[in-house]
C-alpha positions in Angstrom: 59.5 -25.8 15.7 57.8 -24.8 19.0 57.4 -26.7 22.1 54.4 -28.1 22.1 55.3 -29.0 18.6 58.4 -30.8 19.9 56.6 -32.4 22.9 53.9 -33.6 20.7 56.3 -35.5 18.0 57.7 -37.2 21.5 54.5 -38.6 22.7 52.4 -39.1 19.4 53.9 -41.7 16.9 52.3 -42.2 13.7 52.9 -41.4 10.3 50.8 -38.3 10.3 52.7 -36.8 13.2 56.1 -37.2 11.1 54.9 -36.0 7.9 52.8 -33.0 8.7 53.7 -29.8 9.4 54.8 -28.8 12.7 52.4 -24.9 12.5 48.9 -27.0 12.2 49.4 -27.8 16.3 49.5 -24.2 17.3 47.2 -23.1 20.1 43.9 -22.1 18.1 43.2 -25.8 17.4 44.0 -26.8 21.4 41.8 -23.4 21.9 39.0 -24.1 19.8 38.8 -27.8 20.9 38.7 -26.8 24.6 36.4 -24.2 24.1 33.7 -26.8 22.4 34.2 -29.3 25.4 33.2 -27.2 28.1 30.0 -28.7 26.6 31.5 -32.4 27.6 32.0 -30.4 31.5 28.6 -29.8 31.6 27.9 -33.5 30.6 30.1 -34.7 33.9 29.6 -31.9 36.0 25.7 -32.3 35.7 25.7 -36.1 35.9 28.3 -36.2 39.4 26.8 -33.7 41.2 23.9 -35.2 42.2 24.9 -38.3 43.4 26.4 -36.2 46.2 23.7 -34.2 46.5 20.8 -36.8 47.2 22.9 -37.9 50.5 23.1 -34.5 51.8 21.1 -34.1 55.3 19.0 -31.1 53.6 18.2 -32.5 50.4 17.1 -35.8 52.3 14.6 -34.0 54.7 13.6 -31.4 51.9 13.0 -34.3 49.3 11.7 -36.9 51.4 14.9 -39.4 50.8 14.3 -41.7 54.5 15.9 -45.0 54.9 18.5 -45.3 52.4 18.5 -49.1 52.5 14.8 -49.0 51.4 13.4 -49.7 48.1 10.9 -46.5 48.2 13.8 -44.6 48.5 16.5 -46.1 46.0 13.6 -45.5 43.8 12.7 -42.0 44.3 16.5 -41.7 44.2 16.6 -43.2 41.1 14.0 -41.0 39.6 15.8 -37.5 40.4 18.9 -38.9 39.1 17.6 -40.6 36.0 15.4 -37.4 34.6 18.4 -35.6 33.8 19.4 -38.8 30.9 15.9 -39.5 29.6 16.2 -35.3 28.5 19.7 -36.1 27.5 18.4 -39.2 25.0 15.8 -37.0 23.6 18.4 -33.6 23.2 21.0 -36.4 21.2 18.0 -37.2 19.0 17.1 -34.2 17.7 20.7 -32.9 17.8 21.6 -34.0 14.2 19.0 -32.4 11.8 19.3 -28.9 14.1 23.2 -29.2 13.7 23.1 -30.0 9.9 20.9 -26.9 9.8 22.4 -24.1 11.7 25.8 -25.4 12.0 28.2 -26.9 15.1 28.8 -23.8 16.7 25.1 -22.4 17.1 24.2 -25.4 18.3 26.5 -25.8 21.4 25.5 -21.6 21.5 21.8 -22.8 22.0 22.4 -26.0 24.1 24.5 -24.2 26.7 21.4 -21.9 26.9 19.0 -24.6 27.6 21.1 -26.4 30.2 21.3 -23.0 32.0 17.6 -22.7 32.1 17.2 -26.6 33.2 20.2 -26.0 35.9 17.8 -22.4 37.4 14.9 -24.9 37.6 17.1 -27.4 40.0 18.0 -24.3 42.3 14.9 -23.3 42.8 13.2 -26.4 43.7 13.2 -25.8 47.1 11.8 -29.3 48.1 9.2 -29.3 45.0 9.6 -32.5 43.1 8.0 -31.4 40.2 10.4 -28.4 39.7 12.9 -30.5 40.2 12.2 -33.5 37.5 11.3 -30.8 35.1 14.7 -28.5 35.7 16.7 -31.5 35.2 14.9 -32.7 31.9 15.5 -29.4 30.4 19.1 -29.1 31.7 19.2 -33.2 30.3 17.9 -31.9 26.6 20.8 -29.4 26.8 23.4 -31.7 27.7 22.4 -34.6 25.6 22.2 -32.2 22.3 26.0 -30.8 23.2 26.7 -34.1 24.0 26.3 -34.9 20.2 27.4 -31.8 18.4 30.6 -31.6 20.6 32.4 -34.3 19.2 31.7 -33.7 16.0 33.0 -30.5 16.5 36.2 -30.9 17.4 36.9 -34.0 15.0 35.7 -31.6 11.8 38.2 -29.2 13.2 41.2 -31.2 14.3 44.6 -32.4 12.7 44.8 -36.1 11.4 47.8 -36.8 14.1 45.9 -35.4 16.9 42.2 -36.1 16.3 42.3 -38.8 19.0 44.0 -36.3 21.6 41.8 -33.5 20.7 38.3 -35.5 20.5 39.4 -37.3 23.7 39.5 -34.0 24.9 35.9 -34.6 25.1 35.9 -37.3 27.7 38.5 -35.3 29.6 36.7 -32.5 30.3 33.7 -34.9 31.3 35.8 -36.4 34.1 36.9 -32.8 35.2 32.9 -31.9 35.9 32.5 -35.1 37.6 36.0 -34.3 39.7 34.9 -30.6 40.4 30.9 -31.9 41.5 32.6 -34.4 43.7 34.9 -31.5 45.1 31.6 -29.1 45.7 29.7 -31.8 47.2 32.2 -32.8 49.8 33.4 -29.0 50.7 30.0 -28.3 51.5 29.0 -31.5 53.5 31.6 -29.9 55.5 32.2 -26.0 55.2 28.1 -25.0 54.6 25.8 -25.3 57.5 23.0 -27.9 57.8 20.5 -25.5 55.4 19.1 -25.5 51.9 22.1 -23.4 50.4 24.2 -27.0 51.7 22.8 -28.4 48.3 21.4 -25.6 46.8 24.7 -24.0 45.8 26.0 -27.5 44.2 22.9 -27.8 41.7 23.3 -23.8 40.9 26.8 -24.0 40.0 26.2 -26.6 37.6 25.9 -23.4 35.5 29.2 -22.4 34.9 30.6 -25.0 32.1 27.0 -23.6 30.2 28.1 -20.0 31.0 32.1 -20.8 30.0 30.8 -23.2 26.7 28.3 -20.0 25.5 31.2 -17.3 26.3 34.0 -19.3 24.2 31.7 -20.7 21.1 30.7 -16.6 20.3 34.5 -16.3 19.5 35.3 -19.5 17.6 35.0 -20.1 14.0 32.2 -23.1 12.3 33.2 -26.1 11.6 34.9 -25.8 7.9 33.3 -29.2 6.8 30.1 -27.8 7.9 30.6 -24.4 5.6 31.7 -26.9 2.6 28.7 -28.1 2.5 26.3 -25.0 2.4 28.6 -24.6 -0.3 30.5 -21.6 1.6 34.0 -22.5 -0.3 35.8 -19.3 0.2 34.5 -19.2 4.1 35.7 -22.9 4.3 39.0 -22.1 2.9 39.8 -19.0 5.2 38.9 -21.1 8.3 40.8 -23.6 7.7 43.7 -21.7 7.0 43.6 -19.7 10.0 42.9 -22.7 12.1 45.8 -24.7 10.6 47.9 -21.6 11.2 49.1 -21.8 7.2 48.8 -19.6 4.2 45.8 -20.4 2.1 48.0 -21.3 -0.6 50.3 -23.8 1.7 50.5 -27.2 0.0 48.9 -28.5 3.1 46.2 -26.5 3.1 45.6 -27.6 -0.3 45.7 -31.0 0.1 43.5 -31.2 3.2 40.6 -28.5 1.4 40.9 -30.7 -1.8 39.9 -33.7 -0.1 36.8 -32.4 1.7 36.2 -31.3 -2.0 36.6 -34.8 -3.2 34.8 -35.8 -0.6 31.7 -34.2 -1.1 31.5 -34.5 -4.6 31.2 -38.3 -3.9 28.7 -37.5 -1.4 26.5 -35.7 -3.6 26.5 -38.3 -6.3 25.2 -40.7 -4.5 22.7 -39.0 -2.5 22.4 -35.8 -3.7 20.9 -32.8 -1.7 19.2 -35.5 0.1 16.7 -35.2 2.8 16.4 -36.8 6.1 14.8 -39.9 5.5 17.0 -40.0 2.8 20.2 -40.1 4.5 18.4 -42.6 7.1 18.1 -44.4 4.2 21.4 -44.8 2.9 22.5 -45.2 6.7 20.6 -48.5 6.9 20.6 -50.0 3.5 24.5 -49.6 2.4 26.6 -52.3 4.3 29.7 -49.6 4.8 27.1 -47.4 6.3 25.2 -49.7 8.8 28.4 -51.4 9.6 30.0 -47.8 11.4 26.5 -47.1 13.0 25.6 -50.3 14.4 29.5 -50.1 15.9 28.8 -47.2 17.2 25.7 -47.9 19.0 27.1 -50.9 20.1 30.3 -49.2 21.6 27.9 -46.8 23.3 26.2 -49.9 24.9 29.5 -51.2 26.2 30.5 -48.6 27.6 27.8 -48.1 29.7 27.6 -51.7 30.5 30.9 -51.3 32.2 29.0 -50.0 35.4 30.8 -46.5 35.3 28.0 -44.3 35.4 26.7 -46.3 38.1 29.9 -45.3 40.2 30.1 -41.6 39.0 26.5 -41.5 40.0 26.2 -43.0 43.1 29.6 -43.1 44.5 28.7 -42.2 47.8 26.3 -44.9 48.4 28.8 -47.5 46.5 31.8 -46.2 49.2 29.6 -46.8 52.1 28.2 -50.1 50.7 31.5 -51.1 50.9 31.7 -49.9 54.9 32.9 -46.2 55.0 31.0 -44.4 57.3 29.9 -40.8 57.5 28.9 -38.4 54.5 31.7 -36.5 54.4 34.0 -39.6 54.3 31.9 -41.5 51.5 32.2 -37.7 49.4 35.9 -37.5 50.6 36.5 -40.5 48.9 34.2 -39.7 45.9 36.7 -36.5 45.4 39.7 -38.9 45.1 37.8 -41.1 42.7 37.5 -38.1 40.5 40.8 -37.3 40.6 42.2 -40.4 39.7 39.7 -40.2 36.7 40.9 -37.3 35.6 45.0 -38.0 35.8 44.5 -41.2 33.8 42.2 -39.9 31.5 45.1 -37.1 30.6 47.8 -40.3 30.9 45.8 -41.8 28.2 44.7 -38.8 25.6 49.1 -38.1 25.8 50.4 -41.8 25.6 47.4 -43.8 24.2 45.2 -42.7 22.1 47.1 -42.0 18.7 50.3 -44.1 20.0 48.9 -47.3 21.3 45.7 -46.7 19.4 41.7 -47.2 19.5 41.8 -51.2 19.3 44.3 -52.3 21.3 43.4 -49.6 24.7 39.5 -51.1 24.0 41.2 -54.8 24.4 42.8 -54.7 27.6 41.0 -52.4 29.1 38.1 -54.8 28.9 39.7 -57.6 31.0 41.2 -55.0 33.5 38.0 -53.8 34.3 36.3 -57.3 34.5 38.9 -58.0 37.0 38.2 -55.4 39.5 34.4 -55.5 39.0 34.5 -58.9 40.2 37.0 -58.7 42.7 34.6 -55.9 44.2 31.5 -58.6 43.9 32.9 -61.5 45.6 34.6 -59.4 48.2 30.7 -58.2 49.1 29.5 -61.9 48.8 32.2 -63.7 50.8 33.3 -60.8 53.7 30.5 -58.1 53.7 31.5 -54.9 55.6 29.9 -54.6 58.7 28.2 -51.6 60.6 30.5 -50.7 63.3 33.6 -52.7 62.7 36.8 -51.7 61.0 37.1 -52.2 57.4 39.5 -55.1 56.9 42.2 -55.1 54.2 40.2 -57.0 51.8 37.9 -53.8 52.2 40.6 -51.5 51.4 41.5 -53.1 48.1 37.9 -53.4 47.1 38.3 -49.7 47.6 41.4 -49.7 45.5 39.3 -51.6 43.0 36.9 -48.8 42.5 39.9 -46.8 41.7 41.4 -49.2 39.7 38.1 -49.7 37.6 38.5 -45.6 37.6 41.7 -45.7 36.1 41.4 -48.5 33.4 37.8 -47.0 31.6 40.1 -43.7 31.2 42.8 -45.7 29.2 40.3 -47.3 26.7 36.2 -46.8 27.0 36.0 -44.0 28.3 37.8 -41.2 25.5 38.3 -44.1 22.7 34.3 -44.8 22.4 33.6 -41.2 21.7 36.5 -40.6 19.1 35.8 -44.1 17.5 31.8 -43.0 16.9 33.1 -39.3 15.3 35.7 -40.5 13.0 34.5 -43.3 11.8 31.0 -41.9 9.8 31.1 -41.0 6.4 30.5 -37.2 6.0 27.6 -37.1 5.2 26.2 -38.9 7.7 28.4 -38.0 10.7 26.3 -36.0 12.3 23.2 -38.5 12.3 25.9 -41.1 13.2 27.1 -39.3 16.4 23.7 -38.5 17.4 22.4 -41.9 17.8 26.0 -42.9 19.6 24.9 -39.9 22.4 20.9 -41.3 21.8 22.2 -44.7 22.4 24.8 -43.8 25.6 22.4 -41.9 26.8 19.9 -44.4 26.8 21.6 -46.8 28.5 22.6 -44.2 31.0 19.4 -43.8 32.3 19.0 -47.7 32.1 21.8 -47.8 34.5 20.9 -45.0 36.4 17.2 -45.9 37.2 17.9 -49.6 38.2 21.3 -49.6 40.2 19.9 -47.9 43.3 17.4 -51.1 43.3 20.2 -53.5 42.3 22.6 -52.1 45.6 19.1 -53.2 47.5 18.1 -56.5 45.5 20.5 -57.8 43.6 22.2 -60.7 46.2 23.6 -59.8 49.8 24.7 -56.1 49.5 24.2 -55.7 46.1 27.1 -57.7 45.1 25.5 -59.4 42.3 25.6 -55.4 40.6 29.6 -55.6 40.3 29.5 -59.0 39.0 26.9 -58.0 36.0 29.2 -55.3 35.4 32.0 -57.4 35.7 30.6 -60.3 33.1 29.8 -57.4 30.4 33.4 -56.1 30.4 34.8 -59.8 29.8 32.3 -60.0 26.8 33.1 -56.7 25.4 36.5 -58.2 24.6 35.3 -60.5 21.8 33.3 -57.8 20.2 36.5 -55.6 20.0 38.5 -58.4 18.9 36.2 -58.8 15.6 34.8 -55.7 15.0 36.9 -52.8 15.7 39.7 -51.8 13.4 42.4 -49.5 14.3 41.9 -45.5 13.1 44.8 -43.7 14.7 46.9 -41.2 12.3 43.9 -42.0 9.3 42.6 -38.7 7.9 38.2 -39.0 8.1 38.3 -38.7 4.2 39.9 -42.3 4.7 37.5 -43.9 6.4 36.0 -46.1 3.5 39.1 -47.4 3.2 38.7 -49.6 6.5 34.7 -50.1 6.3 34.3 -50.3 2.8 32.9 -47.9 -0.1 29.8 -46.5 0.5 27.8 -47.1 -2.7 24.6 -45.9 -2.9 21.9 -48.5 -4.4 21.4 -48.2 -7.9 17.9 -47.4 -7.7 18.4 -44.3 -5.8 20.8 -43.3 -8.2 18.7 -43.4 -10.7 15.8 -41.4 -8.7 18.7 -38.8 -8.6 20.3 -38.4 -11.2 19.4 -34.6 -11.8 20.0 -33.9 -8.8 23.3 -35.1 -8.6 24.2 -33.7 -12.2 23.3 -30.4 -11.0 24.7 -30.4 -7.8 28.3 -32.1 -9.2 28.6 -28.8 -11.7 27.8 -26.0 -9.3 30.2 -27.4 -7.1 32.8 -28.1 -9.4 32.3 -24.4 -10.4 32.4 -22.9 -7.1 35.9 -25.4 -6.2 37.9 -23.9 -9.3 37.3 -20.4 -8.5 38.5 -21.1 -5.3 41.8 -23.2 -5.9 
């Protein structure tokens, strides 16, 4: 047994983890996985970076950003920001039929293309608000499509005892980008001089998770529950063997191809080769069905109800609402926010996610972050910071708050929403699943992205009523977790009917395909012997 074998049996504990065998955690599936989320960087790296960028001196004069406490700007603040989600909500949408068509890794191939196109666009703006809104749509209908192949990605791919580390890989490389933007935007508020390239060089680099997500997909394999069903049985078998570092003939190996065997068998007779509005179909009309997609959706909602995007976003402006003075200072402390995103996030994918599990991180998470949100509000209704004065000590925990709140959406909605709205979908219908979760988050993104800039302005003294909003939907999100969400850690994704229920298709459209199904049942059942 290797180290990382031996490291992993330490920190993950469930039944999977002590029953499987120890050469399935090798390094291609910690390769492939981190190779597909470079995808998830672009998704923070392109969202944080702009925040920083609007309150650069430059970008303020080349833009036309004046007073900041002004409701002009906030909004034309909040337009720049928010074009980059509305591309993302339409690039999730369209993300599951091009994905069931030519495959995972094509997909993330042509999405890291697009985002590199959207990302030249920004560059080259030079003070043209039209280039700009249009470069960051395209670079949004990039991100928003990886945003909804990537996890299916890597859960297709991953080992049962590890699919919550591996998926949450997702969110950690999402909090890197944001970390590294905030890095870029503070070194050059204070390294570049007062010129164009000061922001110019932040919106170009937003290229290199595309370039490093392109580079790495060319040399990693499809998704073997993709190749299953075009029917590729022999390419499906290979792949997974090499991937789960095993002999094709390994009992292991067996056991795991048999069941995506069984499992889309059952697929096929109930829906057949079944077309889009087909599967929409079956999605909406069979309780086990709607019940994982409306949970998804929902999680999506809460989690951007918790007000993070808000902070990742506009940071800046939050750390000098709350009385730091000075760009540099306000990115400074941006930076540090990122960081402490990023060490919890890791804290949580190691000790969490397939330890404590989905259910119970979602639970008290929720409260935690209620706590601080409101803490943050009443501090900025009852002793606002003042212009000139020292920040008093009540200011500095507020500050610690925002770190706080940081801290606690890594250890539950931050990774677990994502891993939750992959696993949980029937196979058939995962892909179509996950891409309204990243429709849905990214909906609500730009929600929150268009309107807190006004809310900072309008929204009580300060803004303080924003934090108490945020505050008041994280309490609630508590009693939806508490009666919806079941727990999934160390269950295999052919297992998943056992916690939602069977997915029975209406007897209607069974009937309407019967031949379909008869056929489709015996060429498969062909194909499957030859290969076992």
């Amino acid at each position: 047994m290797g180290l990382s074998q031996k490291i992993l049996r330490k920190i993950v504990r469930n039944e999977a983890m002590a029953t499987d065998p120890a050469e399935i955690y090798g390094w291609r599936v910690y390769l492939l996985a981190c190779s597909a989320c470079f995808g998830a960087m672009s998704f923070g790296w392109d969202s944080s970076v702009i925040g920083g960028v609007i309150v650069l001196p430059p970008f303020v004069r080349d833009f036309g950003l004046g007073d900041r406490n002004s409701v002009a700007t906030a909004n034309l603040a909040a337009n720049i920001v928010s074009t980059l989600q509305a591309g993302c909500f339409l690039g999730a949408l369209i993300a599951s039929p091009l994905t069931d068509r030519f495959g995972r890794k094509w997909c993330l191939i042509a999405t890291s293309l697009v985002i590199i196109i959207g990302v030249i666009m920004q560059a080259a703006a030079s003070g043209k608000l039209a280039a700009m809104y249009v470069g960051r749509f395209v670079a949004g209908v990039g991100v928003g499509a990886a945003s909804a192949v990537n996890p299916i990605y890597v859960s297709e791919n991953s080992p049962r005892a590890i699919r919550g580390l591996l998926t949450g890989l997702y969110q950690l490389f999402i909090v890197t980008g944001g970390m590294i933007a905030f890095w870029i935007n503070y070194s050059v508020s204070i390294h570049f001089p007062d010129w164009p390239i000061m922001y110019i060089f932040p919106l170009a680099i937003q290229a290199l998770p595309a370039a490093l997500l392109c580079g790495c997909m060319l040399l990693c394999h499809e998704s073997p529950r993709w190749l299953a069903r075009q029917d590729r049985w022999e390419d499906c078998k290979r792949i997974l063997s090499n991937i789960r570092n095993l002999p094709p003939t390994h009992p292991y190996v067996q056991e795991e191809f048999q069941e995506i065997v069984d499992q889309l068998e059952q697929d096929r007779r109930l829906i057949g080769d079944a077309t889009y509005w087909k599967l929409q179909k079956e999605m909406w009309t069979i309780p086990g069905n709607r019940k994982r997609v409306l949970i998804s959706i929902t999680l999506m909602i809460c989690q951007q109800m918790t007000g993070t995007n808000a902070i990742n976003t506009y940071a800046p402006t939050i750390f000098q609402n709350l009385g730091l003075t000075g760009t540099s200072t306000s990115l400074f402390s941006t930076g540090i926010y990122g960081i402490v995103k990023v060490v919890s996030c890791i804290c949580f994918l190691l000790f969490m996610a397939d330890s404590l599990g989905r259910r119970r991180s979602l639970l008290w998470t929720s409260i935690a972050q209620g706590l601080a949100m409101f803490y943050i509000g009443l501090y900025v209704r009852i002793s606002p910071p003042k212009a000139g004065e020292e920040v008093p000590p009540a200011g500095y925990f507020a500050l610690v708050s925002i770190f706080l709140f940081a801290a606690f959406f890594q250890f539950g909605w931050g990774p677990a929403c994502w891993i939750l709205a992959s696993e949980i979908p029937a196979a058939r219908l995962r892909s179509l699943n996950v891409s309204y979760a990243a429709a849905t988050q990214w909906l609500f993104n730009f929600v929150v992205a268009r309107a807190v800039p006004t809310m900072l302005v309008t929204v009580g003294s300060d803004g303080y009523g924003t934090y108490l909003i945020f505050g008041s939907f994280c309490f609630s999100m508590f009693v939806f977790v508490w009666f919806f969400i079941p727990e999934t850690k160390g269950v295999s994704l052919e297992a998943m009917d056992q916690l939602f229920g069977v997915t029975e298709a209406p007897e209607k459209a069974s009937v309407d395909g019967d031949d379909v199904q008869e056929t489709s049942e015996k060429d498969t059942n062909v194909q499957q012997k030859e290969i076992i």
